[in-house]
PyMOL commands that place a pseudoatom at each C-alpha (Angstrom):
pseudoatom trace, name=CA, resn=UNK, resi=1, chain=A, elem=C, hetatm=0, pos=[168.074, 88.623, 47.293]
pseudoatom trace, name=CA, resn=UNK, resi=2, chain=A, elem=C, hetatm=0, pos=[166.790, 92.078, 48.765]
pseudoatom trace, name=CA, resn=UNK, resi=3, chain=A, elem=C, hetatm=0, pos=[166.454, 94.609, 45.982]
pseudoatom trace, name=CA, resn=UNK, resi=4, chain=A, elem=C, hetatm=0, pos=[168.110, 96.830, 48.915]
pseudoatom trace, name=CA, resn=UNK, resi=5, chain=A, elem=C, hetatm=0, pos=[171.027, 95.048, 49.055]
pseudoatom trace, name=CA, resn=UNK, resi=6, chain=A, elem=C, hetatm=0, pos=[171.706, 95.631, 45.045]
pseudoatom trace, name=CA, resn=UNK, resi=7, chain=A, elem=C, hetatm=0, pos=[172.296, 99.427, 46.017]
pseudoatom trace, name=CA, resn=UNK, resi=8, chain=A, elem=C, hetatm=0, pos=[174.394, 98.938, 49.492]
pseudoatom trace, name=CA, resn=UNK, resi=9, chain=A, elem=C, hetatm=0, pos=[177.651, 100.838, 49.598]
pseudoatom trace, name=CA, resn=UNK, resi=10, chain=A, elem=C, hetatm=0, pos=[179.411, 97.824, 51.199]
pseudoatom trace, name=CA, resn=UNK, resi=11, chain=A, elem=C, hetatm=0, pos=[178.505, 96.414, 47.718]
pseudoatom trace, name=CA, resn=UNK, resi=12, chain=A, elem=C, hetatm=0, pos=[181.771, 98.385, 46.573]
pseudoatom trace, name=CA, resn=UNK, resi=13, chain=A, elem=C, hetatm=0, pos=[184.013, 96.559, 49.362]
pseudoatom trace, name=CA, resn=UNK, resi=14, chain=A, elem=C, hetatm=0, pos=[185.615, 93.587, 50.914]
pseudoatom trace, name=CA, resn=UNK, resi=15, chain=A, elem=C, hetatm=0, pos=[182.416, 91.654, 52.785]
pseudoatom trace, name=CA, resn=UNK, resi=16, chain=A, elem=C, hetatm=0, pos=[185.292, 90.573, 55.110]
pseudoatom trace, name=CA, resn=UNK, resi=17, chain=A, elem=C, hetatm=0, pos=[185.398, 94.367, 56.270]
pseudoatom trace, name=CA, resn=UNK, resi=18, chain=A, elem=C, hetatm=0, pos=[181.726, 93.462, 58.609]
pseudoatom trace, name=CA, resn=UNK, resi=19, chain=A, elem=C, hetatm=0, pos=[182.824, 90.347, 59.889]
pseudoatom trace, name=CA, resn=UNK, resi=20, chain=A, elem=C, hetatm=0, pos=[185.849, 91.844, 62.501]
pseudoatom trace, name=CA, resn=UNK, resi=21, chain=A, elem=C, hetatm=0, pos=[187.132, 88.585, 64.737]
pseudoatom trace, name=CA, resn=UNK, resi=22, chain=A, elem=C, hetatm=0, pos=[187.645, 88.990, 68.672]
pseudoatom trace, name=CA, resn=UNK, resi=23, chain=A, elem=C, hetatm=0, pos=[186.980, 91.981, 70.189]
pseudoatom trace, name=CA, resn=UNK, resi=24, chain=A, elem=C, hetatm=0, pos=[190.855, 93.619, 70.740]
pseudoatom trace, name=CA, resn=UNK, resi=25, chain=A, elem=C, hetatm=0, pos=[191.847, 96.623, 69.138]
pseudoatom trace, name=CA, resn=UNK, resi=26, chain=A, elem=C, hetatm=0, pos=[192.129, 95.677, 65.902]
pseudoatom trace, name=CA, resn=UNK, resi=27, chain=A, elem=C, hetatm=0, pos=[188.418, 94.200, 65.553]
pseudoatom trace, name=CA, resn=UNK, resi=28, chain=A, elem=C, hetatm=0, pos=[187.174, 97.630, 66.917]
pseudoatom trace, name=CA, resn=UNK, resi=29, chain=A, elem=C, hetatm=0, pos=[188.912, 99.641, 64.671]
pseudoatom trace, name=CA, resn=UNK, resi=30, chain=A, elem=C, hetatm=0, pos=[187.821, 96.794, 62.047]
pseudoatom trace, name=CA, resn=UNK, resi=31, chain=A, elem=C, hetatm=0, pos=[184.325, 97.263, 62.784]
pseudoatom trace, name=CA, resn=UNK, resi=32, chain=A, elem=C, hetatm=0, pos=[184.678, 101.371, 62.948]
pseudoatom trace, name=CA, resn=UNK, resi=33, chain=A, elem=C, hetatm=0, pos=[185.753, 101.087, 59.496]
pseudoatom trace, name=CA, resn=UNK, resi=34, chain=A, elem=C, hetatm=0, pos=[183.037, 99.485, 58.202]
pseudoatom trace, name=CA, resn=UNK, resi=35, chain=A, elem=C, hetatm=0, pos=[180.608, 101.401, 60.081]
pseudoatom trace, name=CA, resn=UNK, resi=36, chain=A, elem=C, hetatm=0, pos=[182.435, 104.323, 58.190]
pseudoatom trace, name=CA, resn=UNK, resi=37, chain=A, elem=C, hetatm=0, pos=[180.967, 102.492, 55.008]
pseudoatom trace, name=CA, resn=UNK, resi=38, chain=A, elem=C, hetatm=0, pos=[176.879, 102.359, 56.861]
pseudoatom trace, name=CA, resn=UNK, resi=39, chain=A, elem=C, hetatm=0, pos=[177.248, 105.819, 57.835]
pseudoatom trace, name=CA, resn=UNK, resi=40, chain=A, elem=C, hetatm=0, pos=[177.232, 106.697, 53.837]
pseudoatom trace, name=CA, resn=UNK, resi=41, chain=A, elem=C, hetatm=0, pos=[175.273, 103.832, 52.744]
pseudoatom trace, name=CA, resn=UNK, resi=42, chain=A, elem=C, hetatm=0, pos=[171.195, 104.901, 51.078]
pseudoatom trace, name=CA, resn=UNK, resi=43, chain=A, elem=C, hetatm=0, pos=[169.880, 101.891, 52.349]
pseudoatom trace, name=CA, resn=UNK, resi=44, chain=A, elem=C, hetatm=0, pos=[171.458, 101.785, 56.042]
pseudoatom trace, name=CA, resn=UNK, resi=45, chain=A, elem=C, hetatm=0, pos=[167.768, 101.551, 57.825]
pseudoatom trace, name=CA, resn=UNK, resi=46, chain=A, elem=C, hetatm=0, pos=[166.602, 98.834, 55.285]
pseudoatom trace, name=CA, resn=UNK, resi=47, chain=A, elem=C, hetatm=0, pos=[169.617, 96.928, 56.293]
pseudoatom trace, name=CA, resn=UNK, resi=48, chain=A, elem=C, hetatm=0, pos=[169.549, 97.406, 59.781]
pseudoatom trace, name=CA, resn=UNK, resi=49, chain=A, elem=C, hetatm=0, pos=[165.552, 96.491, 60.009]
pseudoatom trace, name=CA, resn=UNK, resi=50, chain=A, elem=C, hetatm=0, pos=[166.360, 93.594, 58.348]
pseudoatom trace, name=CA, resn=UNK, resi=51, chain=A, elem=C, hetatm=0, pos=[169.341, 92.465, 60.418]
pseudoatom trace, name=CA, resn=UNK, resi=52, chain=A, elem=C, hetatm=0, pos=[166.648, 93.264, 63.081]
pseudoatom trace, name=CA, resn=UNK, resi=53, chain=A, elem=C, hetatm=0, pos=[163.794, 91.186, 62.039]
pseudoatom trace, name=CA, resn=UNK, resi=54, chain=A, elem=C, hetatm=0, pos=[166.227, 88.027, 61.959]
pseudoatom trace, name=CA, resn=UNK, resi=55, chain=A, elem=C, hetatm=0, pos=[165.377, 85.339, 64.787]
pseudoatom trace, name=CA, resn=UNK, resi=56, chain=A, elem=C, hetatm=0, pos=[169.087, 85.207, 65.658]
pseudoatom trace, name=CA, resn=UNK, resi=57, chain=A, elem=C, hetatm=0, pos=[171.250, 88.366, 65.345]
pseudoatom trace, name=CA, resn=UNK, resi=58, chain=A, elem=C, hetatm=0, pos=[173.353, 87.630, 62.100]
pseudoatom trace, name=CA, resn=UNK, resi=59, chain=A, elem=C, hetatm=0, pos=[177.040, 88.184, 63.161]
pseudoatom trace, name=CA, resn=UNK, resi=60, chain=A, elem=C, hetatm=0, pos=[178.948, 91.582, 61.473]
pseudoatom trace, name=CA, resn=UNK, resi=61, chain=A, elem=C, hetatm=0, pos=[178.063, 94.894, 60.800]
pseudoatom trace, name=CA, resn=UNK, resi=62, chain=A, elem=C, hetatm=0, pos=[174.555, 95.654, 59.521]
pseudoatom trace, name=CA, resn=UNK, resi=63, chain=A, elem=C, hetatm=0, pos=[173.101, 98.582, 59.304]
pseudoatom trace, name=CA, resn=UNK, resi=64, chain=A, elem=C, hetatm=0, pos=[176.237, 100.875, 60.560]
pseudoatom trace, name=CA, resn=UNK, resi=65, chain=A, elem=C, hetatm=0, pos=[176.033, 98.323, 64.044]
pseudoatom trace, name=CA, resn=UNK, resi=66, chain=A, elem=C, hetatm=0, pos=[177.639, 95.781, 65.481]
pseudoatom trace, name=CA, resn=UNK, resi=67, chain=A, elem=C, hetatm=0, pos=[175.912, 92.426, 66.669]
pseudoatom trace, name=CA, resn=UNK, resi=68, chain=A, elem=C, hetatm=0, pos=[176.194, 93.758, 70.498]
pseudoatom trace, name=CA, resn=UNK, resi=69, chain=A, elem=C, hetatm=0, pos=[175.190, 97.202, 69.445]
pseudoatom trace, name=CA, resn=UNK, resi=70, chain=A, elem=C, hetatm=0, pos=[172.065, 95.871, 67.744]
pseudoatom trace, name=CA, resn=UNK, resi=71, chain=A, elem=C, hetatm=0, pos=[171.337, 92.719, 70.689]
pseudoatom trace, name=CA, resn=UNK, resi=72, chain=A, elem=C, hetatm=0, pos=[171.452, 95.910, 73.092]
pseudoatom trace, name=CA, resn=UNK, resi=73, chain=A, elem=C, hetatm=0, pos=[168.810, 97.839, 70.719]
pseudoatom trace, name=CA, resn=UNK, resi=74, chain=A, elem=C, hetatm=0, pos=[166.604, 94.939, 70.709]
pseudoatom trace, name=CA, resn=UNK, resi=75, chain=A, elem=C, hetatm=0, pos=[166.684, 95.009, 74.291]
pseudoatom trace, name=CA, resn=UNK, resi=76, chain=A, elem=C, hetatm=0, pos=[165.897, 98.699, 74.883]
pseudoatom trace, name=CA, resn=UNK, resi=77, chain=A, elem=C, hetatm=0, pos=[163.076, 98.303, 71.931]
pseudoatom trace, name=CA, resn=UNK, resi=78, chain=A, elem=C, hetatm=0, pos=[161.976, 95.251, 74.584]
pseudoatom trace, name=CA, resn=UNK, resi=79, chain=A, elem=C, hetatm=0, pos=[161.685, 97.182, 77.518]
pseudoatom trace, name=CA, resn=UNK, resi=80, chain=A, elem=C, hetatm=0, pos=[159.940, 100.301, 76.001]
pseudoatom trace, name=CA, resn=UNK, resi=81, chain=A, elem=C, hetatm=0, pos=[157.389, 98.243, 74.291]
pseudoatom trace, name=CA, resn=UNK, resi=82, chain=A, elem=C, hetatm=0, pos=[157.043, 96.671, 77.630]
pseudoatom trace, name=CA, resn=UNK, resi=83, chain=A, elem=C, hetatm=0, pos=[156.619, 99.893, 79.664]
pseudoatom trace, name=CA, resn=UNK, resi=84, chain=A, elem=C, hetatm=0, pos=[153.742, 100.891, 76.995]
pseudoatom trace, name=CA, resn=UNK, resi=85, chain=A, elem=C, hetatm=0, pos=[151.531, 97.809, 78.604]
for i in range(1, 85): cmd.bond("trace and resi %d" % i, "trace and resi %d" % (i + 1))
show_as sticks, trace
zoom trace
């Protein structure tokens, strides 16, 4: 296990908080709730670089985004590194 994870905030609440289903009303708010939980987390950018560095996106919220927030960072982080050719 990541010595990170050991001092994650979501370490204090219900894992089933990241893992909203469908993507209605109620998994939004879902997933704004635990992005609540990132947003005061000390290890939020550890977390999110490691959801990052996975070969597929792990599904949830990591690192205060969701799994289309961070596909769509991973895409932008594409391009730029692209454009710098």
């Amino acid at each position: 296990m990541n010595g990170w994870r050991t001092a994650a905030a979501c370490q204090e609440v219900d894992p089933d908080l990241f893992f909203p289903v469908g993507a209605g009303s109620p998994a939004l708010a879902q997933a704004e709730e635990a992005k609540k939980v990132c947003r005061r987390c000390p290890v939020r950018e550890e977390c999110l670089r490691s959801a990052m560095a996975q070969p597929h996106p792990p599904a949830g919220v990591w690192g205060g985004l969701t799994e289309a927030e961070r596909s769509a960072l991973r895409r932008r982080s594409r391009r730029t590194a692209e454009g710098r050719r």
